[in-house]
Backbone as CSV, one residue per row, in Angstrom:
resi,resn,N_x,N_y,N_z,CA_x,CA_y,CA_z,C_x,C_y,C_z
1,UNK,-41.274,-59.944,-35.326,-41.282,-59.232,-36.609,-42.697,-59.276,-37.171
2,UNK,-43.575,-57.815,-37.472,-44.772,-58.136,-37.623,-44.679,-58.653,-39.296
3,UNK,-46.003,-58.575,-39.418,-46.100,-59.620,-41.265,-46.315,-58.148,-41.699
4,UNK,-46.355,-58.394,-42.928,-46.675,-57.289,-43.993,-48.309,-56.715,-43.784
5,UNK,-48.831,-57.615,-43.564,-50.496,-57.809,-43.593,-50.786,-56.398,-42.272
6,UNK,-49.760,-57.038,-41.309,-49.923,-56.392,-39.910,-49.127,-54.507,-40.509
7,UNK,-48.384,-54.725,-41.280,-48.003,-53.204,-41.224,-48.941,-52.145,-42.126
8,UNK,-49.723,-53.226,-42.649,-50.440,-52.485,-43.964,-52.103,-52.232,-42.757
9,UNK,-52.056,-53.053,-41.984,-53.025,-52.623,-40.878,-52.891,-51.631,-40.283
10,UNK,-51.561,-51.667,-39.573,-51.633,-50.492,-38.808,-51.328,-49.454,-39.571
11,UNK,-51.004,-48.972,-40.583,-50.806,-47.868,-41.495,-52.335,-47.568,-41.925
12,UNK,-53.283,-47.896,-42.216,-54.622,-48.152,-42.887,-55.590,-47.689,-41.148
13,UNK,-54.922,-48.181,-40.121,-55.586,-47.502,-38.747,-55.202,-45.950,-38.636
14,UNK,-53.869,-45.966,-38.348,-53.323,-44.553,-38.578,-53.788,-43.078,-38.858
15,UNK,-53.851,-43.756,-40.506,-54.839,-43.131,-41.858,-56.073,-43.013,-41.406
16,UNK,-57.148,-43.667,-41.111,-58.537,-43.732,-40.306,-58.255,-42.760,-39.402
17,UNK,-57.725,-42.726,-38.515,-57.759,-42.097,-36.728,-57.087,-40.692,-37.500
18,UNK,-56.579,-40.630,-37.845,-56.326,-38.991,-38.548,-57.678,-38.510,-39.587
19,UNK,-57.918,-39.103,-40.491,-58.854,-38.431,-41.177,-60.440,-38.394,-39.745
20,UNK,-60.549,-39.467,-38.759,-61.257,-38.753,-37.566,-61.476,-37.806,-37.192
21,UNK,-59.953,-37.629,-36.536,-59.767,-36.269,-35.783,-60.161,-35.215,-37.029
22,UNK,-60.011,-35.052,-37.739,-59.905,-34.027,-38.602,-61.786,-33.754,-38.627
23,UNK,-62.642,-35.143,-39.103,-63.930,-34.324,-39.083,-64.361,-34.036,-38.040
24,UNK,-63.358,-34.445,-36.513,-64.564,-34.222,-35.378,-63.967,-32.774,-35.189
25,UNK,-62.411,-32.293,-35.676,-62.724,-30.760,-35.399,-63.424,-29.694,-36.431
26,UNK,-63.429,-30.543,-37.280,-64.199,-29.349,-38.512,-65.959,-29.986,-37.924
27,UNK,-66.089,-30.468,-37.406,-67.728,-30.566,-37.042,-68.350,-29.718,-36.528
28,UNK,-69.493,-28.447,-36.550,-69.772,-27.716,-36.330,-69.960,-27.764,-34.914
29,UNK,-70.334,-28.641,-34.311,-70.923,-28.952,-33.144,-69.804,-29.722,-32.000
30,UNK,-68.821,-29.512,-32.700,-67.526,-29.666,-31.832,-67.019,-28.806,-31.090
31,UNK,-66.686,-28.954,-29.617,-66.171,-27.992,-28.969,-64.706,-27.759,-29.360
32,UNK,-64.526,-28.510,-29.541,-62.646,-28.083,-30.042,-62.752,-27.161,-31.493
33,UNK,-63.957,-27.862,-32.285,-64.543,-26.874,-33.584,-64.346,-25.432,-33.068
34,UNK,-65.213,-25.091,-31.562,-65.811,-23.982,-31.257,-65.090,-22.832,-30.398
35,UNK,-63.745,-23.675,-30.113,-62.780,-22.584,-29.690,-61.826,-22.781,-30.450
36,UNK,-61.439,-22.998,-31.469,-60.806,-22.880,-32.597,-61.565,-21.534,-33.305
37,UNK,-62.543,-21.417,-33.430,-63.256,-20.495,-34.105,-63.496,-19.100,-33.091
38,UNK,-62.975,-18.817,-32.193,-63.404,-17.887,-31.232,-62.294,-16.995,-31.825
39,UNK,-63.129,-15.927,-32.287,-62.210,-14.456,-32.888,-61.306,-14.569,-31.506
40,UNK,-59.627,-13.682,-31.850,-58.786,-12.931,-30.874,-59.146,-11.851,-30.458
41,UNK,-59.308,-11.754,-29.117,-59.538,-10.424,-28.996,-58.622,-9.524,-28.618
42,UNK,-58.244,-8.641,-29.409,-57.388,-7.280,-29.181,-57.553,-6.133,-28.343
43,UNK,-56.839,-6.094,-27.455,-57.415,-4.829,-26.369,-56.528,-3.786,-27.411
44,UNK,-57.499,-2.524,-27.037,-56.781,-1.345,-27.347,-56.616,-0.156,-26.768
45,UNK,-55.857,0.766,-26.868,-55.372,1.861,-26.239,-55.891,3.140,-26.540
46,UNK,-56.115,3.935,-25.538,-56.358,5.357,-26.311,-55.187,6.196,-26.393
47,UNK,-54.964,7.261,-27.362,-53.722,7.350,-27.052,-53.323,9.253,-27.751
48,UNK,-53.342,9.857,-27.110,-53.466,11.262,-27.198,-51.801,12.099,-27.361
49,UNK,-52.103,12.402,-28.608,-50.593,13.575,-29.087,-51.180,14.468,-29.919
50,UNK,-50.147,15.337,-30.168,-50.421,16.316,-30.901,-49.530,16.378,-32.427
51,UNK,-50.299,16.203,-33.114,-49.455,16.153,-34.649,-49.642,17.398,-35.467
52,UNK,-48.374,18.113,-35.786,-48.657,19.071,-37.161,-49.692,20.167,-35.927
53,UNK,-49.037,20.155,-35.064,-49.757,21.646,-34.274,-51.800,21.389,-33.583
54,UNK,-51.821,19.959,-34.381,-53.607,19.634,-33.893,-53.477,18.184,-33.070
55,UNK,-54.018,18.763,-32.262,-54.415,17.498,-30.725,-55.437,16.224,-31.453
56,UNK,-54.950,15.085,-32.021,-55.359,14.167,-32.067,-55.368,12.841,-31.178
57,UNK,-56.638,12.301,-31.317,-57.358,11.018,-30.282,-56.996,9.720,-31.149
58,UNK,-55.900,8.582,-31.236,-56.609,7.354,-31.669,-56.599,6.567,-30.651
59,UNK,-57.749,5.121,-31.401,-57.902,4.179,-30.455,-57.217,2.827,-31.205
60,UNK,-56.167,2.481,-30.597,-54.991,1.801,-30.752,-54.525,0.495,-30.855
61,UNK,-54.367,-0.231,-31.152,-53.373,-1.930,-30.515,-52.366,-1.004,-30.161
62,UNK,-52.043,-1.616,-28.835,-50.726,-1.079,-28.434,-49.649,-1.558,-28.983
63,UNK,-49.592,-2.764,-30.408,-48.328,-2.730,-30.890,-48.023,-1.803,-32.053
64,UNK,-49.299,-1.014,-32.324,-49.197,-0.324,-33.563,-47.209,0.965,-33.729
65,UNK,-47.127,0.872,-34.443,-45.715,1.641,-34.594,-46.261,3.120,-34.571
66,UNK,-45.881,3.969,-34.251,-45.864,5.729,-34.548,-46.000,5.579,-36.013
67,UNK,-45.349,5.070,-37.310,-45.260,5.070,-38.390,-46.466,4.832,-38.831
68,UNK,-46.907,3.558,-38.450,-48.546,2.951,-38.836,-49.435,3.753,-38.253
69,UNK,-49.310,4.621,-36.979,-50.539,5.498,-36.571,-50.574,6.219,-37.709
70,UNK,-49.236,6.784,-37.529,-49.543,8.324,-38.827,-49.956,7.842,-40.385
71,UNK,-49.210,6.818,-40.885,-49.643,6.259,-42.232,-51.278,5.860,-42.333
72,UNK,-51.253,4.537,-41.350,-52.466,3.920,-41.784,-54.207,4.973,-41.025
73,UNK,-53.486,5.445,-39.710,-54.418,5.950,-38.941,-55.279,7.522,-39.270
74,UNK,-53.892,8.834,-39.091,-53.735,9.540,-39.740,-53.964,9.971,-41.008
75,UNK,-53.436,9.421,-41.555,-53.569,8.705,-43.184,-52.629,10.455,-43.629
76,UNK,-51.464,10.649,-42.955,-50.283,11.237,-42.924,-49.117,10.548,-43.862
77,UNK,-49.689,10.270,-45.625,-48.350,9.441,-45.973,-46.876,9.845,-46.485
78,UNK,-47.238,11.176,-45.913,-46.061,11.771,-46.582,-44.324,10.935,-45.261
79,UNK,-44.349,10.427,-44.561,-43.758,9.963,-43.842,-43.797,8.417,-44.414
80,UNK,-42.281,8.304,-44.757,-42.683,7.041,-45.862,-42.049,5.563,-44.836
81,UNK,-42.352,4.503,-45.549,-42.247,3.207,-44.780,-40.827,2.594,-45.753
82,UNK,-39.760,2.759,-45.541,-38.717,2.339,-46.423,-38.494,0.730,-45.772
83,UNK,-37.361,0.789,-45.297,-36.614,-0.537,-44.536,-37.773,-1.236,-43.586
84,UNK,-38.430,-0.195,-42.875,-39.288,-0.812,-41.426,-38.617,-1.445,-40.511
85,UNK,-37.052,-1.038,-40.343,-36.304,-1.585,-39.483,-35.024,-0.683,-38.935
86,UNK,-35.237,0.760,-39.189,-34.383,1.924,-38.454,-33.106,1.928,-39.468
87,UNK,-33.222,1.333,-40.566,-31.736,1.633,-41.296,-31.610,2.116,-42.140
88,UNK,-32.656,2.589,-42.350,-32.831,3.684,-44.179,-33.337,5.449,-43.741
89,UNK,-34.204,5.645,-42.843,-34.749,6.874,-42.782,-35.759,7.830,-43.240
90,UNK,-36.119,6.935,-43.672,-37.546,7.291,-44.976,-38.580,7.724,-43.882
91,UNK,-38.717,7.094,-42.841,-39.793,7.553,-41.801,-39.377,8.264,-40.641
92,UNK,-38.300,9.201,-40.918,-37.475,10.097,-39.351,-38.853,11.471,-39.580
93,UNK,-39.238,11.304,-38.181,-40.233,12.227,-38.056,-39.855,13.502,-36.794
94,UNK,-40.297,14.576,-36.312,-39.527,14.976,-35.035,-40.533,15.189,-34.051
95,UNK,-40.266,14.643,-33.184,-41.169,14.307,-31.552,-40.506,15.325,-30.645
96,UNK,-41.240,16.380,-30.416,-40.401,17.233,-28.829,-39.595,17.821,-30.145
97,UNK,-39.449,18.091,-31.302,-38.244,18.587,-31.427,-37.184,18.214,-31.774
98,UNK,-37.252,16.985,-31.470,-36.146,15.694,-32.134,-36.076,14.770,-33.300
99,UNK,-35.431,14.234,-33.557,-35.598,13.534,-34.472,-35.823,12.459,-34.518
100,UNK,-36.923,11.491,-35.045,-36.660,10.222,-34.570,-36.789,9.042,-35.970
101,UNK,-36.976,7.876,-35.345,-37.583,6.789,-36.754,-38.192,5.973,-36.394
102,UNK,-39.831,6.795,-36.965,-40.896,6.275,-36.508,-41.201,5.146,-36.536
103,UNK,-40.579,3.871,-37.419,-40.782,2.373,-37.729,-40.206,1.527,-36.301
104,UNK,-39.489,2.784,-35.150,-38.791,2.026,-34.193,-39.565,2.130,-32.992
105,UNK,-40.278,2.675,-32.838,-41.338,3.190,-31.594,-42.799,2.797,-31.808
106,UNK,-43.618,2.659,-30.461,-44.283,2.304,-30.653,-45.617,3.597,-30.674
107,UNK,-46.681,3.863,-30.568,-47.871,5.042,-30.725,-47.877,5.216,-29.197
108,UNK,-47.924,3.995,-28.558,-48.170,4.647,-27.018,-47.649,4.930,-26.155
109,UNK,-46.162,5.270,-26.831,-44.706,5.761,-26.196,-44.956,7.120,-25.934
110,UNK,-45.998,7.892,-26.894,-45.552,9.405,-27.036,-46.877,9.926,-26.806
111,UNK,-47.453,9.604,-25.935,-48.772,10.419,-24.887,-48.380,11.222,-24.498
112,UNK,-49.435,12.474,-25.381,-49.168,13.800,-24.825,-47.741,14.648,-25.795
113,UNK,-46.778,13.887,-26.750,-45.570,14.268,-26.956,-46.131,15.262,-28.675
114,UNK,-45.507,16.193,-28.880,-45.417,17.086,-30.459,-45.017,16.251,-31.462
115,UNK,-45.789,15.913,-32.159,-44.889,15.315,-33.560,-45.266,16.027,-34.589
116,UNK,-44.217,16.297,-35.263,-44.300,17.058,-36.299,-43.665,15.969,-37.469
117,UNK,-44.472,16.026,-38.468,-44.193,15.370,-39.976,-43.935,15.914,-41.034
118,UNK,-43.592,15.454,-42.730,-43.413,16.352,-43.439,-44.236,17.423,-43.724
119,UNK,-45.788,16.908,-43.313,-46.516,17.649,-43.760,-47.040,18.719,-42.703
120,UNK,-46.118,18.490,-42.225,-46.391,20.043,-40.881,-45.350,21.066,-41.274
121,UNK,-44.534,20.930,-41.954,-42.921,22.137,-42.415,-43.014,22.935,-43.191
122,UNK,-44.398,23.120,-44.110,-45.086,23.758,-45.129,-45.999,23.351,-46.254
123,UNK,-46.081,24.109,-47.030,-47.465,23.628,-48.176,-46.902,23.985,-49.255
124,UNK,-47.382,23.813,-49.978,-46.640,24.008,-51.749,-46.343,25.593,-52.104
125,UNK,-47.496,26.403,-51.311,-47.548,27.604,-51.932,-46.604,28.511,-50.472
126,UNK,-46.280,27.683,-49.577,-45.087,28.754,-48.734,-44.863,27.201,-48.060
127,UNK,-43.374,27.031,-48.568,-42.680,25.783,-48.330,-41.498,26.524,-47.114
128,UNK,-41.251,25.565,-46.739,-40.155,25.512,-45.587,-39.231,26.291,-45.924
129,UNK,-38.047,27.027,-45.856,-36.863,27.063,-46.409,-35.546,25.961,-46.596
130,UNK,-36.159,24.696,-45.650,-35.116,23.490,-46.264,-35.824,23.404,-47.636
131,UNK,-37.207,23.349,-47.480,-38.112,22.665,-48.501,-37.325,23.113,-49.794
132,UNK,-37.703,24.620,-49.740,-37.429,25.090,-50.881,-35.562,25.203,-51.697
133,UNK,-35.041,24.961,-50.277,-33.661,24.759,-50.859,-33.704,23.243,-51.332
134,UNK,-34.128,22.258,-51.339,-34.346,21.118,-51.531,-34.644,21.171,-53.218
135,UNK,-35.679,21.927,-53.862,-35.896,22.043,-54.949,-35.097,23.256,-55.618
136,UNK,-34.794,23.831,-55.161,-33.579,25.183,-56.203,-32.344,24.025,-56.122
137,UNK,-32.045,23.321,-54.798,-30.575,22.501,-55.481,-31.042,20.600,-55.718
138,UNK,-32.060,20.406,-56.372,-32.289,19.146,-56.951,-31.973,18.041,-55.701
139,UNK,-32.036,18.312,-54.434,-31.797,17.363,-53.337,-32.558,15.734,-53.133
140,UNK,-33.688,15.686,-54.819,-34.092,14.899,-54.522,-34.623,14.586,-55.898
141,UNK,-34.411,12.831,-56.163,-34.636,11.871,-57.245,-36.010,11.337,-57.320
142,UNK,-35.841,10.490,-56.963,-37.031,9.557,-57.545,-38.562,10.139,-55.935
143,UNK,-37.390,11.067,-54.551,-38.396,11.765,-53.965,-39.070,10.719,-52.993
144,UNK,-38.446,9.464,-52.746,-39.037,8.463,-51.583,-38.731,8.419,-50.508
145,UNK,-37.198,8.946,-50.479,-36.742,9.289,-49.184,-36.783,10.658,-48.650
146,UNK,-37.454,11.691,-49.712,-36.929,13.307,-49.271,-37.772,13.603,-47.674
147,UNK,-39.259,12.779,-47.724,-39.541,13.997,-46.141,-38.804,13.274,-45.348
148,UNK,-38.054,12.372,-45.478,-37.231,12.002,-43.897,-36.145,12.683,-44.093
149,UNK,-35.424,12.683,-45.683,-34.430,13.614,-45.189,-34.640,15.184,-45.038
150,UNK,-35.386,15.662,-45.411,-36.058,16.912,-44.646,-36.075,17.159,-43.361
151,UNK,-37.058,16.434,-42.616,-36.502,15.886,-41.554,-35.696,15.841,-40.767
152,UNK,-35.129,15.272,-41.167,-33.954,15.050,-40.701,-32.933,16.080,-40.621
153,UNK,-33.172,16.728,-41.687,-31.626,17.868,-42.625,-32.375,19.159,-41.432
154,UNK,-33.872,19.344,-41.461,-33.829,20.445,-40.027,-33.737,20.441,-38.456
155,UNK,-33.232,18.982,-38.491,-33.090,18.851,-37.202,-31.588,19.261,-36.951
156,UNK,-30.950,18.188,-38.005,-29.685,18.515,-37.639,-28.808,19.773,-37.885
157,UNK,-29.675,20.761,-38.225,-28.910,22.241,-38.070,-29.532,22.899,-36.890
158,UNK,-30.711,22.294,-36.347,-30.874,22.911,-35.049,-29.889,22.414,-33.972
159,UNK,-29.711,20.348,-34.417,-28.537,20.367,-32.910,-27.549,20.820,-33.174
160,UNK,-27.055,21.099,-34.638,-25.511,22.425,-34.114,-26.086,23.790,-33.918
161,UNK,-26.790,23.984,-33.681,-27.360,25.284,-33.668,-27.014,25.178,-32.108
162,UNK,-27.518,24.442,-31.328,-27.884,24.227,-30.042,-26.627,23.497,-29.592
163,UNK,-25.772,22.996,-30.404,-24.120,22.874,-29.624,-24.079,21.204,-29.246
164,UNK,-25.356,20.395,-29.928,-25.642,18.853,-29.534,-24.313,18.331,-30.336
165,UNK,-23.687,17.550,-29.581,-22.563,16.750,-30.585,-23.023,15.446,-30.983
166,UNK,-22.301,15.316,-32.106,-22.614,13.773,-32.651,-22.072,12.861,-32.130
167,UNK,-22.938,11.949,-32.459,-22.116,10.709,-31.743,-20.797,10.057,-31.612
168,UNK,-20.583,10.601,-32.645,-18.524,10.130,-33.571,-17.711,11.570,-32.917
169,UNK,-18.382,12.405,-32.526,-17.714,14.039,-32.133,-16.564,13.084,-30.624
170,UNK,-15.466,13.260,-30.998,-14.587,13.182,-29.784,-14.204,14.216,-29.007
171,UNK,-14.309,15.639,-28.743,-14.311,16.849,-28.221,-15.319,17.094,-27.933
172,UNK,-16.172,16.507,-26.886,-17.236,17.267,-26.514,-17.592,18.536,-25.934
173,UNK,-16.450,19.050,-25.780,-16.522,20.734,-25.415,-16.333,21.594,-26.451
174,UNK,-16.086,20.776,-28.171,-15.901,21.698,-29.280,-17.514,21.956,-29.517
175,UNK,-17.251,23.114,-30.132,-18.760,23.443,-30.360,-19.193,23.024,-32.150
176,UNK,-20.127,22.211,-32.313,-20.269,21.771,-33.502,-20.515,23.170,-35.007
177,UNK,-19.989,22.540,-35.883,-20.074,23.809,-36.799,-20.930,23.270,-38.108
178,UNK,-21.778,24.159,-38.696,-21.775,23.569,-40.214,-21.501,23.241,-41.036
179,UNK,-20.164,22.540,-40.732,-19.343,22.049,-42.024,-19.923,21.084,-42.925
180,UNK,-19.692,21.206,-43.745,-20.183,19.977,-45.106,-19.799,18.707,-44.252
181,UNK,-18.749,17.954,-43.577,-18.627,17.254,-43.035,-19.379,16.755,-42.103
182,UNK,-19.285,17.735,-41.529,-20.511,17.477,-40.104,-21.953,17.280,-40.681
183,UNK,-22.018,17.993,-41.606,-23.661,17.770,-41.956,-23.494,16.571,-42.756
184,UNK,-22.748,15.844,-43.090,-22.791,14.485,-43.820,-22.807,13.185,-43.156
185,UNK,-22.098,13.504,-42.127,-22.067,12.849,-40.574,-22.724,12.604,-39.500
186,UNK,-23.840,13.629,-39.532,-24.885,13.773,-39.170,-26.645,13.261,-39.234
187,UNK,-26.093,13.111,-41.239,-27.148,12.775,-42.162,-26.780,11.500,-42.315
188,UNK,-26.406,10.561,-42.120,-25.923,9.155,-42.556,-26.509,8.473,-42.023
189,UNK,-27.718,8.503,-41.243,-28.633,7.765,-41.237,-29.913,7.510,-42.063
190,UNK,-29.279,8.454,-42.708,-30.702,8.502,-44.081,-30.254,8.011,-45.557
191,UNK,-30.503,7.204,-45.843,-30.572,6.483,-47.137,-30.785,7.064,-47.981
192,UNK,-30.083,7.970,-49.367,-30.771,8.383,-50.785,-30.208,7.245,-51.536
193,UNK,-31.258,6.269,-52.089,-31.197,5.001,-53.102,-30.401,5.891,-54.223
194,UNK,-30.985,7.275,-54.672,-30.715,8.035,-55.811,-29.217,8.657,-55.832
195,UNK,-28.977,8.163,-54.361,-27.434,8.973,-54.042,-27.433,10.323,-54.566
196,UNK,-28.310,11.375,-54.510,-28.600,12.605,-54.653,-27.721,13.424,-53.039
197,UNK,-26.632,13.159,-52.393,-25.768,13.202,-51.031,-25.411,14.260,-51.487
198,UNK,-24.904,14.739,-52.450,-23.974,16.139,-52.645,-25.235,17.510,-52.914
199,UNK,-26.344,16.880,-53.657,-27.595,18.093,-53.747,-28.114,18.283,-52.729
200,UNK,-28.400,17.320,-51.447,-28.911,17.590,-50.579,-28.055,17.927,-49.350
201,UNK,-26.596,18.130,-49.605,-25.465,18.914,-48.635,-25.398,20.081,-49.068
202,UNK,-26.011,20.964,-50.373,-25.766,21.803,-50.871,-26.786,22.805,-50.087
203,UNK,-28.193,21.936,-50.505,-29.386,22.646,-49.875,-28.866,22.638,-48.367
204,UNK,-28.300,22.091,-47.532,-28.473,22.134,-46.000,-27.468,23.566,-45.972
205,UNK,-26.423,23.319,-46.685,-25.699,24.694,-46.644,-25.841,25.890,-46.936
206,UNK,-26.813,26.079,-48.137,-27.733,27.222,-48.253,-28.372,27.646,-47.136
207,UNK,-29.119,26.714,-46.337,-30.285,26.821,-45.679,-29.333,27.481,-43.974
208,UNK,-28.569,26.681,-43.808,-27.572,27.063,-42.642,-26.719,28.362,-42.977
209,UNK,-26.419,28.617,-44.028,-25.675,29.903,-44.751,-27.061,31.042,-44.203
210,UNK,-28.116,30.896,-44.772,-29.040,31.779,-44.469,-29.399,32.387,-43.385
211,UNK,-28.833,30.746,-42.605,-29.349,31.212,-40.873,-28.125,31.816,-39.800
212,UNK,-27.448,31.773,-40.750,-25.843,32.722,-40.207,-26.117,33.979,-39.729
């Protein structure tokens, strides 16, 4: 059984041999100092698509997201950063034509691929025709989620246009229709915080009514 004397020693060594180590790695002239201090180095990617109809070049981390190219890179913010985890829709952009959510992919997935964003669907002074059905039927509140559901709302009248069934569709030989249903069913991957769901089923039905 050591004495008291002996535990207050070795506690008091302990204490010493730690505050040691500590100046011999903060010592300038320490090698453990000196790869402690060695920047990371990040390789990066080049990485070539075409956005909004123009052939753009970035140079990349290959973990960067499609979302962060276009936001931070681009500096494209109309494609918004909601959840950052595929469950809200704030960032559904369309690649090839499709629809996707850009917070789930990465930039160097889509070499060579079309992406189109909100700000490729029109301009203030000749807006889309979702666009503009969007504002004649109030499809949108506070306006954080609208270019994904834009987005989104013209994709999914092209895949019934084109006869794509949904995922919940149990008849895959029925041919999909524009029903208020279907287009709600369709859209439920997109989050309105504002619950603005019935203005922006109104506009899709205008917009699909038109294209009748």
């Amino acid at each position: 059984m050591p004495s008291i004397s002996e535990i207050e020693l070795s506690r008091r060594g302990l204490l010493a041999g730690s505050a040691a180590t500590a100046v011999v790695v903060a010592s300038p002239g320490s090698a453990l100092a000196a790869s402690l201090r060695q920047p990371e180095v990040t390789l990066t990617v080049l990485v070539r698509f075409e956005v909004n109809g123009a052939k753009r070049e970035l140079d990349l981390d290959p973990r960067t997201t499609l979302l962060d190219a276009l936001r931070e890179h681009l500096k494209l913010t109309g494609t918004k950063k909601g959840c950052d985890h595929g469950q809200c829709g704030a960032c559904t952009v369309m690649v090839d034509g499709v629809r996707i959510n850009s917070c789930l992919t990465l930039a160097v997935m889509h070499e060579g691929d079309e992406i189109t964003t909100i700000e490729g669907f029109g301009t203030p002074d000749r807006l889309h025709p979702m666009q503009a059905a969007f504002v004649k039927h109030d499809g949108y509140q506070c306006g954080y989620c609208t270019p994904g559901q834009i987005c989104s709302a013209v994709a999914v009248l092209d895949e019934i246009k084109r006869g794509v069934p949904s995922h919940v569709q149990r008849d895959l030989n029925a041919k999909p229709t524009a029903t208020n249903m279907e287009m709600r069913e369709r859209m439920s991957g997109n989050i309105c915080r504002c619950g603005a769901y019935s203005n922006i089923a109104e506009a899709m039905a205008d917009v699909a009514g038109a294209k009748a």
